[in-house]
C-alpha positions as CSV (number, residue, x, y, z in Angstrom):
1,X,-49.7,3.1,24.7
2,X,-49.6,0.8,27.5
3,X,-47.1,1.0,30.6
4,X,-46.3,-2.2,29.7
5,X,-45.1,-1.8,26.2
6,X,-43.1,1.6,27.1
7,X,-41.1,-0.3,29.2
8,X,-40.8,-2.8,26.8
9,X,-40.2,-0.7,24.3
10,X,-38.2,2.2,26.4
11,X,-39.1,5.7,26.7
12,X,-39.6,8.0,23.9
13,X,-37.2,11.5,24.4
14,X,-38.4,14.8,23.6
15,X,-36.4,18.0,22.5
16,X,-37.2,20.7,23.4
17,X,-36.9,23.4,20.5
18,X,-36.9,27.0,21.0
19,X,-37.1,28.3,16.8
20,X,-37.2,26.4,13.5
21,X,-33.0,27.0,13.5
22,X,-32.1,25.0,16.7
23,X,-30.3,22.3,16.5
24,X,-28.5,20.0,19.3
25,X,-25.0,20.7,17.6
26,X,-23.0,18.2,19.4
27,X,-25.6,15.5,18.3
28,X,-25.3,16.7,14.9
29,X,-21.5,16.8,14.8
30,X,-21.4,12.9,16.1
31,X,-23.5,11.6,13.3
32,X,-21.5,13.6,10.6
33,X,-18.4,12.3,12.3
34,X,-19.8,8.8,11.8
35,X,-19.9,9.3,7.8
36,X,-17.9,9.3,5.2
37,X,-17.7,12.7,3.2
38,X,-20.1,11.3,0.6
39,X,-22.3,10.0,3.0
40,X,-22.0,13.5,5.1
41,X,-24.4,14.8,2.5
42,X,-27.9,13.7,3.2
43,X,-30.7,13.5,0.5
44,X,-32.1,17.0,2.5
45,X,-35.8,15.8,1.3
46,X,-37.5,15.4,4.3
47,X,-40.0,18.1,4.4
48,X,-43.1,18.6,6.8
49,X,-46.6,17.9,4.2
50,X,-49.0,18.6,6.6
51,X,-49.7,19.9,10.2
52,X,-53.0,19.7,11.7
53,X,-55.1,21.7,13.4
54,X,-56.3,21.5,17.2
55,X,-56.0,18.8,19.9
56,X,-55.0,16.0,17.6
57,X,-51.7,13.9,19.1
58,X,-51.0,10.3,19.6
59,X,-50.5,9.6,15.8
60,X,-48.4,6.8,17.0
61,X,-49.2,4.2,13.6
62,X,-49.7,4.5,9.7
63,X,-49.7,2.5,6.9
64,X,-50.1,3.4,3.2
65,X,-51.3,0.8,1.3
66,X,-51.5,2.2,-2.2
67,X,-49.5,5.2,-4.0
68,X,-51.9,7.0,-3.6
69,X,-53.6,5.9,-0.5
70,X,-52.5,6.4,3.3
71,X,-53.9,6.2,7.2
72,X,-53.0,7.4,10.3
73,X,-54.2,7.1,13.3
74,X,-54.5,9.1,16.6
75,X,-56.2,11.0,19.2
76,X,-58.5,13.8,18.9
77,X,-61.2,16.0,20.3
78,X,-62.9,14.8,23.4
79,X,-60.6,11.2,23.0
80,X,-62.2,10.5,20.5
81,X,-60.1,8.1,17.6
82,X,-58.7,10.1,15.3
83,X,-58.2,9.2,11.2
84,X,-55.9,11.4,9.0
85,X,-56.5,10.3,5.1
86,X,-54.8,10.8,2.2
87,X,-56.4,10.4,-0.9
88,X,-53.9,11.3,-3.2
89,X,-54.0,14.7,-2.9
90,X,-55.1,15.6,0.3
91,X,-55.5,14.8,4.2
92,X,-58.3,15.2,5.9
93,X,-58.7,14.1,9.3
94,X,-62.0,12.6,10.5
95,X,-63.5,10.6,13.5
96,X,-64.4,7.1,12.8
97,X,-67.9,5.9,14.6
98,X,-66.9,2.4,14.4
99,X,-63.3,2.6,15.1
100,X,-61.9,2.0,18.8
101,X,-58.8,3.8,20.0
102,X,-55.5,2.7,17.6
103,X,-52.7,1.0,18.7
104,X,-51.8,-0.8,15.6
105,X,-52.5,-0.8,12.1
106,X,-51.9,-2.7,8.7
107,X,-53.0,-3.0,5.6
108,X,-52.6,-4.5,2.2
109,X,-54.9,-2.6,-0.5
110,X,-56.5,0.5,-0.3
111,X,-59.7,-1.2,0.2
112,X,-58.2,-3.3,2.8
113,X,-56.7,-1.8,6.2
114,X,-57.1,-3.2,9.6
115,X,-56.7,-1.4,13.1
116,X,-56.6,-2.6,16.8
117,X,-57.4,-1.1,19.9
118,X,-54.2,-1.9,22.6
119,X,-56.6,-3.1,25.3
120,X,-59.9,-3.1,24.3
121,X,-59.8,-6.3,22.0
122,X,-62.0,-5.4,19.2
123,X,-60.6,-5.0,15.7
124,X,-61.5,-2.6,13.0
125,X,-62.0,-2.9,9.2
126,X,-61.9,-0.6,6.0
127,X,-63.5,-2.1,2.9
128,X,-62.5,1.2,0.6
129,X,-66.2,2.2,1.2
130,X,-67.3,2.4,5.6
131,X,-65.5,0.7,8.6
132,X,-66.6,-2.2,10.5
133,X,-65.6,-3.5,14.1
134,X,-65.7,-6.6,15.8
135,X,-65.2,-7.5,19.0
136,X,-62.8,-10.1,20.2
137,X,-64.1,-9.9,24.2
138,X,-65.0,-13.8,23.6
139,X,-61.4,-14.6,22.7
140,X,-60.7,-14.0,26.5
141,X,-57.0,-12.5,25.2
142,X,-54.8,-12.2,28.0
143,X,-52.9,-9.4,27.4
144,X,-53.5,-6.8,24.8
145,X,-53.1,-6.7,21.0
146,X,-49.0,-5.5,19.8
147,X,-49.0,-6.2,16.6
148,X,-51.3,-6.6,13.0
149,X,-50.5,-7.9,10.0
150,X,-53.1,-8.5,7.4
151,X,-52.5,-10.0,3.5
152,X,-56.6,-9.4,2.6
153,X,-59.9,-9.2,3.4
154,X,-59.9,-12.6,4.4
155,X,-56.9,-13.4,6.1
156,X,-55.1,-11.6,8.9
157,X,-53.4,-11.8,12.6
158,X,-53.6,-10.3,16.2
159,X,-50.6,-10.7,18.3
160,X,-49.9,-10.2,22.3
161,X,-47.3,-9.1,23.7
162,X,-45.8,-9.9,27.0
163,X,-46.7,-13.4,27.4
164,X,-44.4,-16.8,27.8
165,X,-46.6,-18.7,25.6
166,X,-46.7,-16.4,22.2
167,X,-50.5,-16.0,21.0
168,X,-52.1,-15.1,18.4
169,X,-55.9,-14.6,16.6
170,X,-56.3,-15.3,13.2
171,X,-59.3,-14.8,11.3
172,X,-59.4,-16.7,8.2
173,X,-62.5,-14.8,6.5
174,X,-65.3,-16.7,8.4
175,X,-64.2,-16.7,11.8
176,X,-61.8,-15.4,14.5
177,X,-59.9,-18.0,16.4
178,X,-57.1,-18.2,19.4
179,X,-54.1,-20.1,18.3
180,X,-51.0,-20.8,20.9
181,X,-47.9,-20.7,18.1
182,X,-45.3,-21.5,20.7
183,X,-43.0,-20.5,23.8
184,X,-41.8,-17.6,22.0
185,X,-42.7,-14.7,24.2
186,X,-44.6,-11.5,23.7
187,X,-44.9,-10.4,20.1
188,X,-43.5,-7.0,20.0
189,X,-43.8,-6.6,16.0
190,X,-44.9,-8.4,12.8
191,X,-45.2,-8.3,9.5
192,X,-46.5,-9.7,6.5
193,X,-45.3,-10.5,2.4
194,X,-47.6,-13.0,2.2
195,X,-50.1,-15.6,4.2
196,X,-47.7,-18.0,3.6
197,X,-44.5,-15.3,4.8
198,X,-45.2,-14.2,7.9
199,X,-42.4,-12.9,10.6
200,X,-42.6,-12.2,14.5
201,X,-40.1,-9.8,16.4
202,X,-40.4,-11.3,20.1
203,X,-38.5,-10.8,23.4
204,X,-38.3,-12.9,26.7
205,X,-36.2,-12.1,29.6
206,X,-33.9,-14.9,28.7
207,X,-33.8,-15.3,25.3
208,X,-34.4,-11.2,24.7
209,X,-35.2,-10.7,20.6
210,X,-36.0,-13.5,18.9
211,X,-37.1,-13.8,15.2
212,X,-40.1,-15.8,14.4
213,X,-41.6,-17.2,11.2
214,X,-44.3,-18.3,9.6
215,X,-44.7,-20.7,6.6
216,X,-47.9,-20.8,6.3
217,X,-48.3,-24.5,8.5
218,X,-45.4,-23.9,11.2
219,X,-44.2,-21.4,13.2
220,X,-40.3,-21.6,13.9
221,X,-37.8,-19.6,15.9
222,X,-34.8,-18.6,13.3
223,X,-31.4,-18.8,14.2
224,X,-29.9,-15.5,13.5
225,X,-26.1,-15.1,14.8
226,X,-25.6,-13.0,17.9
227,X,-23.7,-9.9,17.4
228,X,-20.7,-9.0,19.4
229,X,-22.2,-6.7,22.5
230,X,-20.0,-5.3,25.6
231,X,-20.4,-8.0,28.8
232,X,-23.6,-6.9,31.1
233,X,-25.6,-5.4,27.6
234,X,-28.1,-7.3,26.0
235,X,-30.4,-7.0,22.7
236,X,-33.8,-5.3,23.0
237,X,-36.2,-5.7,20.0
238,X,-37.4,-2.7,18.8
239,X,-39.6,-2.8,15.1
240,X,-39.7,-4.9,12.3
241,X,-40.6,-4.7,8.6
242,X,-40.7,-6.9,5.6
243,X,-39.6,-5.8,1.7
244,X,-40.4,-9.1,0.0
245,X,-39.8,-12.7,0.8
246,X,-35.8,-11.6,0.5
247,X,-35.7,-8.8,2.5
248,X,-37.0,-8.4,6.4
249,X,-35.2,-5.5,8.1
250,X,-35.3,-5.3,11.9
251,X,-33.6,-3.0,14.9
252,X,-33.1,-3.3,18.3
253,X,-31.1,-1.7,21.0
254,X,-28.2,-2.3,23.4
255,X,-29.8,-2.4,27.3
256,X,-27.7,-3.0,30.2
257,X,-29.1,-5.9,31.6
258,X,-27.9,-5.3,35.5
259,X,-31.1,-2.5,35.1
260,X,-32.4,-3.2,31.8
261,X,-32.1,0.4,30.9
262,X,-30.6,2.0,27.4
263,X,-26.7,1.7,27.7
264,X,-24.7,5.0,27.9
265,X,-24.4,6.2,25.9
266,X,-27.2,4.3,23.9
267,X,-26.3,2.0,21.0
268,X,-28.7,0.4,18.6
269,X,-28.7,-2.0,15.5
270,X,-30.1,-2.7,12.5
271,X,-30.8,-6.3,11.4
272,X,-31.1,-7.7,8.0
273,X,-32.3,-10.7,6.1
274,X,-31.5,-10.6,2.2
275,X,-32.6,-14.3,1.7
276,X,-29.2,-15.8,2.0
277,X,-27.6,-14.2,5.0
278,X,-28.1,-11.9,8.6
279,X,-26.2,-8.9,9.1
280,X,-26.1,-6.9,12.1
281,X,-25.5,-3.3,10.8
282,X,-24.5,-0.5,14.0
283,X,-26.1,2.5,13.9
284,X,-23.9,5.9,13.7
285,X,-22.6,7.5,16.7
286,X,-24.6,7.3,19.9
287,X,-27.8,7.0,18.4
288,X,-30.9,4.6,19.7
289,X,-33.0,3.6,17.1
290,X,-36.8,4.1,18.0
291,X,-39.3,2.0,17.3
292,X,-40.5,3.2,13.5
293,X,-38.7,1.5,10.4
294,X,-39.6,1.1,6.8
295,X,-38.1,-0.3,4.0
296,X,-36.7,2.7,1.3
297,X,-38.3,1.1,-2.0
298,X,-34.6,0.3,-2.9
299,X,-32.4,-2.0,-1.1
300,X,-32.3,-0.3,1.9
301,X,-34.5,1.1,5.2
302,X,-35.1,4.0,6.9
303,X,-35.3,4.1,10.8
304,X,-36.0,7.0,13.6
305,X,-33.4,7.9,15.4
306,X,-32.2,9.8,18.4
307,X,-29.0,11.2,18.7
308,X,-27.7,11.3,22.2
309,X,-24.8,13.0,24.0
310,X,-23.6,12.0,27.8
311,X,-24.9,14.9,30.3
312,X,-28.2,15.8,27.4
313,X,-31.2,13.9,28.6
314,X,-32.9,15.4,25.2
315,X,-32.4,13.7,22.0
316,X,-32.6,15.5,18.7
317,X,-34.6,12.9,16.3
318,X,-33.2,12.2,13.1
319,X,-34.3,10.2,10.0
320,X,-31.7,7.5,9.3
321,X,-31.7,6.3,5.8
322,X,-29.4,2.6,5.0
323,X,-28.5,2.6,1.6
324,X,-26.6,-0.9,1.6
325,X,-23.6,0.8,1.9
326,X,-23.8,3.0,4.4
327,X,-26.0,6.0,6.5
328,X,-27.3,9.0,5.4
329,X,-29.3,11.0,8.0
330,X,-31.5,14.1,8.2
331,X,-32.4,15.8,11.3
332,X,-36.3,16.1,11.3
333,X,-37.6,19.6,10.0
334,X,-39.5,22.1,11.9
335,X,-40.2,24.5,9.6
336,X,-43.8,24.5,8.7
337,X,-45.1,23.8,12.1
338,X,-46.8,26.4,13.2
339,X,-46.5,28.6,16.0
340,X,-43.4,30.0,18.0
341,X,-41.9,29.5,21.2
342,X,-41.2,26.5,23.3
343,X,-41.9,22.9,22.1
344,X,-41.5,19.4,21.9
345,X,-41.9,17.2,19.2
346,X,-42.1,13.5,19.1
347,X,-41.8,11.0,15.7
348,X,-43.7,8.0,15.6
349,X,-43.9,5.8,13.0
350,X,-42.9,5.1,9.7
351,X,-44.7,4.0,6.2
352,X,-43.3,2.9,2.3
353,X,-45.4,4.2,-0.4
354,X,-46.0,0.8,-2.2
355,X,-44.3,1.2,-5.5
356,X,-42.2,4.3,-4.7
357,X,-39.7,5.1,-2.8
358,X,-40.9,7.4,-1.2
359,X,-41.8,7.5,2.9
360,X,-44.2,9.0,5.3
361,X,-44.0,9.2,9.0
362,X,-46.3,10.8,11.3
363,X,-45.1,12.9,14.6
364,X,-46.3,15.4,17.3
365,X,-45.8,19.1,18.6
366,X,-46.8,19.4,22.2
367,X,-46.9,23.5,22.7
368,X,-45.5,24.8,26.4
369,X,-49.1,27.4,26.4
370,X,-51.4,27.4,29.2
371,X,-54.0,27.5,26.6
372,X,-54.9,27.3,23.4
373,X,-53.4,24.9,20.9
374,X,-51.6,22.5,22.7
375,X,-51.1,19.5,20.6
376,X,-50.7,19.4,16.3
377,X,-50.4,16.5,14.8
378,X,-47.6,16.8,12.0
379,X,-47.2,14.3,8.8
380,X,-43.6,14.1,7.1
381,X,-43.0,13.2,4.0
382,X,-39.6,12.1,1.9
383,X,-40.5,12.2,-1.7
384,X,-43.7,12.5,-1.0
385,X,-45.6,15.0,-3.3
C-alpha cells in the first residue's frame, strides 16, 4: 500500500493480544452500551476457516465471485504475489507467474476476476483456466491504480487516486484507453452492478467525499445531503460497495480538519442509497470504520471496525453487521490461529458470497519472535462452510 493512500485512507491500528481470551474490555463495554438488549446479542458466527502457513501477509483484497469460488491476494515468500483460492472446499495458496503485486481486485464470474498492481500499471486477468497480464506503461497513468471494477471479460475500469482531474482506463474488450471523466478528485473506491451502473467514492481537499456515477454515457457528481458533523470535522471517504442498482452502501469517517487526523475520540458513518433516499447511519460508540465493507446478502452491510477508547492507542477490531434497523457486532476471533504469546493482528477486507449471505474477510497475525514464523495469513468466515 502506498504512503499516499494510508494517509488518505488513515492508519490501520493493531492490538496487541497476549491469549485467545483477551479482550480490550472497555472497548467491548462501549459498543454493547450502544445497543439495544436485542441487538446486544450478536449472531456469534464469525469463526477463523483458515490460517496459513509461513511468511504470507499483506492479504489486503478479495473478492468472491461465485458460491463456490473466492480470491485473495497477498504477499509471500521472497515478495513474491501471493493467491489464496477457494474452490469450494478448500484454499490453497499459490504464486501466480503472471500476476504483479495486488493492490486491488474484482471480479464478476468465476471465470472472470481482474487484479492491479498499485504502482506498477499492469493489470492481471483469470479466464477460470491461466492468468494473463497486460501492461498499461503506455497509458503514461499519473498516479497509481485505487480502485477495479469489472462486469466481464470485456468490459472493466482502472481508477487513480489522488488526482484533481479524476481518471480512469477502460478496456472495452479490444483495447485499453485513458479517459478524463471529470474534476472529481482521486478515486478512492468503485464499484460495479452493471456497465451501465457504475459508482465512484472520491475525495478532494475541498469538497472531501464525493459520490460519483456512471450511466453508462455520463459521469455525474450526486448530490447526497451532508450530515450534521461538530465545527472544525470533516468527512473522509473510506470504502464503497454496490448490492444492486437499489442499494450502494458507503462509510467514511469524521477527521478534524485543523490536522486532518481521526477526531477523538474517532467517529465514523455509514452511507446508504436504497434507490429513493440517502441516509447517514452513525456507527456505535467510538468506533472508526476501516476501510473493508460488504453488503450482508439481506438489506444490510457489514463493515470493519475499531473500537477505540481515549488514553488506548490500540483498537480491538470488530465485525459490525447493519441489519436496517440497527448494529450487531462481533469482536474478531482468535481462536484457531496458531501459536502463543505476543501478537498483532490486522483485518483487511471484506467479500459477499454471491447468492448467500454469507461473508469472508481476510486478515493478518504478525508474531513478536525473533524467528521463525512471523507472519500467517488468516481467512474469516461468517456463514461460510
Amino acid at each position: 500500500m502506498t504512503e499516499g493512500r494510508k494517509s488518505m485512507l488513515g492508519f490501520r491500528r493493531t492490538i496487541v493480544v497476549i491469549s485467545a481470551a483477551v479482550c480490550v474490555l472497555a472497548a467491548c463495554a462501549t459498543l454493547q452500551a450502544q445497543a439495544s438488549p436485542q441487538q446486544a446479542r450478536p449472531p456469534a458466527k464469525w469463526r477463523i476457516v483458515q490460517a496459513f502457513e509461513g511468511r504470507l501477509y499483506y492479504v489486503l483484497n478479495m473478492t468472491a465471485p461465485g458460491r463456490s469460488d473466492a480470491w485473495a491476494f497477498g504477499i509471500g515468500s521472497g515478495g513474491k504475489t501471493l493467491a489464496l483460492h477457494w474452490n469450494g472446499e478448500t484454499w490453497t495458496a499459490s504464486y501466480p507467474p503472471s500476476v504483479t503485486r495486488v493492490q486491488e481486485t474484482a471480479s464478476s464470474s468465476p471465470d472472470n476476476v481482474w487484479v492491479a498492481g498499485d504502482c506498477n500499471q499492469s493489470v492481471s486477468q483469470w479466464n477460470g483456466h491461466r492468468w494473463t497480464t497486460t501492461a498499461l506503461s503506455g497509458l503514461k497513468l499519473r498516479s497509481c491504480v485505487s480502485s477495479v471494477v469489472t462486469t466481464g471479460p470485456d468490459s472493466g475500469w482502472l481508477f487513480t487516486g489522488y488526482e484533481l482531474s479524476t481518471i480512469g482506463v477502460h478496456f472495452n474488450g479490444r483495447t485499453w484507453q485513458t479517459v478524463t471523466l471529470g474534476k472529481f478528485g482521486g478515486v478512492v473506491a468503485a464499484s460495479a452492478v452493471s456497465a451501465s451502473d457504475i459508482w465512484l467514492l472520491t475525495f478532494t481537499t475541498s469538497a472531501r467525499t464525493q459520490l460519483v456515477h456512471f450511466d453508462g454515457k455520463t459521469w455525474r457528481k450526486v448530490a447526497v445531503p451532508a450530515p450534521s458533523l461538530p465545527k472544525g470535522e470533516v468527512l473522509v471517504p473510506q470504502a464503497l460497495t454496490t448490492a444492486g442498482a437499489r442499494s450502494v452502501w458507503a462509510t467514511a469517517q469524521i477527521w478534524t480538519s485543523q490536522d486532518m487526523m481521526p477526531s477523538s475520540p474517532p467517529d465514523s458513518l455509514l452511507l446508504h442509497w436504497n434507490g429513493q433516499a440517502w441516509k447517514w447511519i452513525p456507527l456505535p460508540g467510538s468506533t472508526q470504520a476501516l476501510p473493508p465493507i460488504a453488503p450482508d446478502g439481506a438489506s444490510g452491510a457489514w463493515v470493519v471496525g475499531a473500537g477505540i477508547t481515549r488514553g488506548n492507542p490500540l483498537a480491538a477490531y470488530y465485525f459490525l453487521h447493519w441489519t436496517g434497523r440497527g448494529w450487531t457486532g462481533q469482536r474478531a476471533p482468535v481462536n484457531g490461529i496458531p501459536g502463543t504469546g505476543v501478537a498483532t493482528y490486522d483485518v483487511f477486507s471484506l467479500a459477499h458470497v454471491p447468492g448467500t449471505q454469507s461473508v469472508l474477510a481476510s486478515g493478518q497475525v504478525d508474531y513478536n519472535v525473533p524467528a521463525g514464523r512471523d507472519f500467517t495469513a488468516v481467512i474469516y468466515g461468517y456463514g461460510h462452510p
